[in-house]
Residue frames as a rotation matrix with the C-alpha (Angstrom) as fourth column:
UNK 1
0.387 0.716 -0.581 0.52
-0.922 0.283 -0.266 38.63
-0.026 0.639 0.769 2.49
UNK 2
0.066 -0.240 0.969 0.87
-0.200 0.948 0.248 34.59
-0.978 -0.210 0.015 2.40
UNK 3
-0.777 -0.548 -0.311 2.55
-0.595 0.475 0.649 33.13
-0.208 0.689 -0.695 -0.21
UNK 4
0.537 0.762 -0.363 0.20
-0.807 0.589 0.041 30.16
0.245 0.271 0.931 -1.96
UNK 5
0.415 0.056 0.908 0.24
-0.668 0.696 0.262 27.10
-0.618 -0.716 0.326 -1.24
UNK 6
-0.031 -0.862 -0.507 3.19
-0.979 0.128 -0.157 25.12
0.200 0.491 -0.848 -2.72
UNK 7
0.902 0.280 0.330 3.29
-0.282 0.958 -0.042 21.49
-0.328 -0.055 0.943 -4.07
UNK 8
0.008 -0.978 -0.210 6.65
-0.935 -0.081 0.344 20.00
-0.353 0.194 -0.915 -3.93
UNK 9
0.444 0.136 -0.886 7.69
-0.610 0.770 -0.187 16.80
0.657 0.623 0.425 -6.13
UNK 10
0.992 -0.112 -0.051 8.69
0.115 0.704 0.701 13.81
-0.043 -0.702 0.711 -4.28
UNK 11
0.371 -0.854 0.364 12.20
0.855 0.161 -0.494 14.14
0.363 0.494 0.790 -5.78
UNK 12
0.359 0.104 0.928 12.31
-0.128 -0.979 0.159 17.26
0.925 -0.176 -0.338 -4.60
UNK 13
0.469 0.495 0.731 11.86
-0.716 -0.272 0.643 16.54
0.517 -0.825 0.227 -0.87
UNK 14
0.872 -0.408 -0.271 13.94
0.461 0.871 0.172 13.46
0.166 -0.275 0.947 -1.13
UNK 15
0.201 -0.715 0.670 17.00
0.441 -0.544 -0.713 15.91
0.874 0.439 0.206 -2.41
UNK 16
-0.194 -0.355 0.915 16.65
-0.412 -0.817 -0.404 18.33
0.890 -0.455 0.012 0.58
UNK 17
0.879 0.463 0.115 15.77
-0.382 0.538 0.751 15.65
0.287 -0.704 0.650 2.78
UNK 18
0.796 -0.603 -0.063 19.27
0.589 0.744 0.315 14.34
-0.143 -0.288 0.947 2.27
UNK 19
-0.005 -0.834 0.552 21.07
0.142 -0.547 -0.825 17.06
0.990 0.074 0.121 2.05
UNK 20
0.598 0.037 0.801 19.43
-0.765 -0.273 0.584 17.88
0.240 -0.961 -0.135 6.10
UNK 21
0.997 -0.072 0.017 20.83
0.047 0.785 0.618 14.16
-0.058 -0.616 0.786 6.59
UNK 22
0.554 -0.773 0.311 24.32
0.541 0.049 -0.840 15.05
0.633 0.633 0.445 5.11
UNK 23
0.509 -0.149 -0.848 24.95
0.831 -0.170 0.529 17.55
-0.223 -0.974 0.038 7.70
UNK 24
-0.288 -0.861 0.420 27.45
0.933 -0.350 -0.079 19.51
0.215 0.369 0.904 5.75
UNK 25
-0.731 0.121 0.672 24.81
0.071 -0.965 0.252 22.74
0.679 0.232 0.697 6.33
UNK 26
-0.892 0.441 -0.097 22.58
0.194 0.181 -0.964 23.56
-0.407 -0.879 -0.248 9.28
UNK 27
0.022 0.929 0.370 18.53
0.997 0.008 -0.079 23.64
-0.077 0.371 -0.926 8.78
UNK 28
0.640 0.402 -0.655 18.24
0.104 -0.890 -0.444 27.68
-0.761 0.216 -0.611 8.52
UNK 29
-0.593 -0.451 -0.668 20.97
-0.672 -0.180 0.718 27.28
-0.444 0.874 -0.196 5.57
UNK 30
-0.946 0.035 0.322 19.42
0.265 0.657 0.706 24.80
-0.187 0.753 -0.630 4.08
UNK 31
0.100 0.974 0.203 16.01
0.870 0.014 -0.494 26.35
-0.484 0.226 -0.846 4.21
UNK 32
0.161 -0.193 -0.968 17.31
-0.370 -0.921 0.122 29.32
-0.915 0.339 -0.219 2.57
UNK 33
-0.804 -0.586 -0.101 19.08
-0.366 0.353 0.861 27.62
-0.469 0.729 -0.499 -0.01
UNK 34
-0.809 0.587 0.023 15.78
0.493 0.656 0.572 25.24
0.321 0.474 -0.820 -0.91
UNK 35
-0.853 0.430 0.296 13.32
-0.501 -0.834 -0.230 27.99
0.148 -0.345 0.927 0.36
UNK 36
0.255 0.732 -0.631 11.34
0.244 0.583 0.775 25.76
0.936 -0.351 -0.030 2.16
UNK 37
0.483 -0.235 0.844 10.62
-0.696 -0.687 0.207 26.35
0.531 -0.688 -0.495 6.02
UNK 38
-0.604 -0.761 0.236 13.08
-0.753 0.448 -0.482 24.50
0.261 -0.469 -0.844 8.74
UNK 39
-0.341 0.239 0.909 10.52
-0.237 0.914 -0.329 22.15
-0.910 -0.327 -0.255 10.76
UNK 40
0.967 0.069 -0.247 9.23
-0.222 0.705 -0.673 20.99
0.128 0.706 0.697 6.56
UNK 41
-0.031 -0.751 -0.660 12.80
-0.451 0.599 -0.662 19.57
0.892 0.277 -0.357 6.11
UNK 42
-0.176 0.012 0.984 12.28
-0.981 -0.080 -0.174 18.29
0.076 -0.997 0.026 9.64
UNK 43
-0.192 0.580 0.792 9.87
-0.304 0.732 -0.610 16.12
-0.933 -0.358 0.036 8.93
UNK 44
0.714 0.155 -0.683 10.46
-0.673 0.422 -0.608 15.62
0.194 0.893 0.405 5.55
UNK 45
-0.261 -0.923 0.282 13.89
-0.914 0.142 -0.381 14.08
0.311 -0.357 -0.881 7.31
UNK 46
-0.594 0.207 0.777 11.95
-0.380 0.779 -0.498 11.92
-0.709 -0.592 -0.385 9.60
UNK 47
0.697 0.681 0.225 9.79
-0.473 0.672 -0.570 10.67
-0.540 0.291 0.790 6.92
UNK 48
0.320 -0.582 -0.748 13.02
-0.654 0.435 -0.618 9.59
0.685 0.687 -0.242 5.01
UNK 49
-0.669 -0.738 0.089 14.65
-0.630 0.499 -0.594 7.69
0.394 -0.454 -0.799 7.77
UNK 50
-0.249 0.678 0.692 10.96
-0.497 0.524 -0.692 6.05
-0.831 -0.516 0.207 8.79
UNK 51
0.862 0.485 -0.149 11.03
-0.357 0.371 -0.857 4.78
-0.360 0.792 0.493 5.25
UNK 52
0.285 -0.383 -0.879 14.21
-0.951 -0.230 -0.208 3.81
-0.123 0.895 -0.430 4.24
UNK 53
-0.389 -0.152 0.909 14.01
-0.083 0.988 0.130 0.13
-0.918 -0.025 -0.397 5.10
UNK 54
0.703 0.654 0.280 10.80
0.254 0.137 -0.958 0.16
-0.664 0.744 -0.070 2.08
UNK 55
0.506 -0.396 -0.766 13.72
-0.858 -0.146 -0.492 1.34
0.084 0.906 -0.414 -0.67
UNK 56
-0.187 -0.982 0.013 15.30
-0.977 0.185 -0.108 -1.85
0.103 -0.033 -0.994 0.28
UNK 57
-0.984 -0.175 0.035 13.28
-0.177 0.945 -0.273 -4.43
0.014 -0.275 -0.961 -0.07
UNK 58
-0.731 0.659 0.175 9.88
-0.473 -0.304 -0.827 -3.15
-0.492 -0.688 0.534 1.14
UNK 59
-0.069 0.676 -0.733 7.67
-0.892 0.288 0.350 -4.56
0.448 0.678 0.583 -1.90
UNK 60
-0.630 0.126 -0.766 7.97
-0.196 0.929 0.314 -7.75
0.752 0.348 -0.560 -0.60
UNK 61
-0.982 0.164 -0.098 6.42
0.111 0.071 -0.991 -7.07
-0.156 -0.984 -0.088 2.67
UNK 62
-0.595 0.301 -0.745 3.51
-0.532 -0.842 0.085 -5.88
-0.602 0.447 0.661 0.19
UNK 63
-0.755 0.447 -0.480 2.43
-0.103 0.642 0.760 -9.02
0.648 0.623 -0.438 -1.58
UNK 64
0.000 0.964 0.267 -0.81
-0.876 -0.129 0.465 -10.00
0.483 -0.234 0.844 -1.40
UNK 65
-0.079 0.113 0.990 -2.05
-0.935 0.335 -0.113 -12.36
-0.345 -0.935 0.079 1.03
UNK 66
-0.930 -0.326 -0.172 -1.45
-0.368 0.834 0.411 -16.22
0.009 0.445 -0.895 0.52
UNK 67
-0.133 0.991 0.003 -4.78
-0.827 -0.113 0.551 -17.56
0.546 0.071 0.835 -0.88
UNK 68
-0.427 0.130 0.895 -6.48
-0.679 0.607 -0.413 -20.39
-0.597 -0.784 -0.171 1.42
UNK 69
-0.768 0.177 -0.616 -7.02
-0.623 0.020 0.782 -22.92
0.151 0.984 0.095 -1.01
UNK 70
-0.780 0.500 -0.376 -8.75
0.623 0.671 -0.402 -25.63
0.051 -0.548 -0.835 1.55
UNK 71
-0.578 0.500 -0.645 -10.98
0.089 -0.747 -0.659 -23.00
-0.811 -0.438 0.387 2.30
UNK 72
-0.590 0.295 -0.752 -12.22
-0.566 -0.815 0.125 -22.48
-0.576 0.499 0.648 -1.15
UNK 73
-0.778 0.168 -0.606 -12.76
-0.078 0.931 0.358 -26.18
0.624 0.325 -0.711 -1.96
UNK 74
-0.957 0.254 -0.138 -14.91
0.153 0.041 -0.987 -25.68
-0.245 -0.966 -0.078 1.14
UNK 75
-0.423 0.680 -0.599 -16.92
-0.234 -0.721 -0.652 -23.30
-0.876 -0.136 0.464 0.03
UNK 76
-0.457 0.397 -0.796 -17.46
-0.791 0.228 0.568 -24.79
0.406 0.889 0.210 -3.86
UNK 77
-0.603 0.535 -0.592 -18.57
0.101 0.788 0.608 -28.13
0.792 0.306 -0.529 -2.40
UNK 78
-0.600 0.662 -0.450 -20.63
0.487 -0.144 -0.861 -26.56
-0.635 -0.736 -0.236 0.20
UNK 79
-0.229 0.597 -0.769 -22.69
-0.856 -0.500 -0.133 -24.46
-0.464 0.628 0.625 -2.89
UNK 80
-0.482 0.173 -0.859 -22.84
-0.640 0.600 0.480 -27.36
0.598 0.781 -0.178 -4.69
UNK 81
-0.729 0.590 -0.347 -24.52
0.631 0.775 -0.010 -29.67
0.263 -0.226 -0.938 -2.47
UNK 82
-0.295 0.782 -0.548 -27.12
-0.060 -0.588 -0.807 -26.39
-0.954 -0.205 0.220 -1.94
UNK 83
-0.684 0.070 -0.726 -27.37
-0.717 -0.252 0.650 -26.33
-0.137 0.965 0.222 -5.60
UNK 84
-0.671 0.145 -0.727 -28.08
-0.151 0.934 0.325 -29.83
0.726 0.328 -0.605 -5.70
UNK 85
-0.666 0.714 -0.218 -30.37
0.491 0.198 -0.849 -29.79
-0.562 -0.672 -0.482 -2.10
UNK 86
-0.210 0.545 -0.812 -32.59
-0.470 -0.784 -0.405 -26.53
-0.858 0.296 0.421 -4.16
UNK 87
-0.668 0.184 -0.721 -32.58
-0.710 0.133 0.691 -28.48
0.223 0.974 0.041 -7.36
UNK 88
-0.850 0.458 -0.261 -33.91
0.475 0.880 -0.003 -31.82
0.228 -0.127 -0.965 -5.80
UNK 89
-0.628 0.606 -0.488 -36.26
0.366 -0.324 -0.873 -29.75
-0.687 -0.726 -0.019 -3.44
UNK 90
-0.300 0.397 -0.867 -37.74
-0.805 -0.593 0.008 -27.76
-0.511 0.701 0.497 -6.82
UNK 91
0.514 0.833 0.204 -38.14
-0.308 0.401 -0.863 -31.07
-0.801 0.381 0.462 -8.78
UNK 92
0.876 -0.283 -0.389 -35.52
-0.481 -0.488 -0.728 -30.36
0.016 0.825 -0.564 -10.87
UNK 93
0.727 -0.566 0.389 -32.91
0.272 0.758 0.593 -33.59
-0.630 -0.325 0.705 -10.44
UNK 94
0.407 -0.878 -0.251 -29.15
-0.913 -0.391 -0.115 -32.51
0.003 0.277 -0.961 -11.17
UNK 95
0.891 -0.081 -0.447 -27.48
0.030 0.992 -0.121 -35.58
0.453 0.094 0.886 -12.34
UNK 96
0.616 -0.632 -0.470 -23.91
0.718 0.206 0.664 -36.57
-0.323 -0.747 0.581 -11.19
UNK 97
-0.095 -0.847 0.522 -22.48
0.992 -0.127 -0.026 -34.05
0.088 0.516 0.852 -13.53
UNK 98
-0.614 0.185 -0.767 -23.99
0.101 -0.946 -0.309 -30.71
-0.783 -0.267 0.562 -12.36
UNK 99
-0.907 0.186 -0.377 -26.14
-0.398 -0.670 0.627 -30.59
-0.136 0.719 0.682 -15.30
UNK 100
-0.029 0.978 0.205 -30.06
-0.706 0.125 -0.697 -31.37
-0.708 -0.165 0.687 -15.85
């Protein structure tokens, strides 16, 4: 009979991740010990050591993109002179302040 399916906590997996990296016990002791099966600490291993630059820094690689501000001035005084082509074109004269 299979066992259910088992959700481990990140903490969890970090623990027995570094104990595989510690060496001190081979993977069929340590999967006894943390009854989990050998190739999960495998590759719970490799997902620690493909991540552990991100505990060191990694947020910053994460910020959000620098905004283009030239770009956005673009784009307001390109709507505005449509505004101001659609207002004329309707009848509807937009003085110099944007307002009727």
């Amino acid at each position: 009979m299979r066992r259910p399916r088992r959700n481990h906590s990140p903490a969890f997996k970090a623990k027995v991740a570094l104990a595989a990296i510690e060496g001190t016990a081979t993977l069929a002791e340590l999967a006894q010990r943390f009854d989990v099966h050998p190739n999960q600490i495998t590759e719970w291993r490799r997902q620690l050591v493909a991540n552990a630059a991100d505990a060191f820094g990694g947020e910053a690689d994460r910020a959000e993109p620098a905004i283009d501000v030239k770009a956005l001035h673009a784009k307001i005084g390109q709507q505005a002179l449509e505004l101001d082509f659609l207002a004329h074109a309707l009848g509807r004269d937009r003085g110099p302040s944007g307002k009727r």
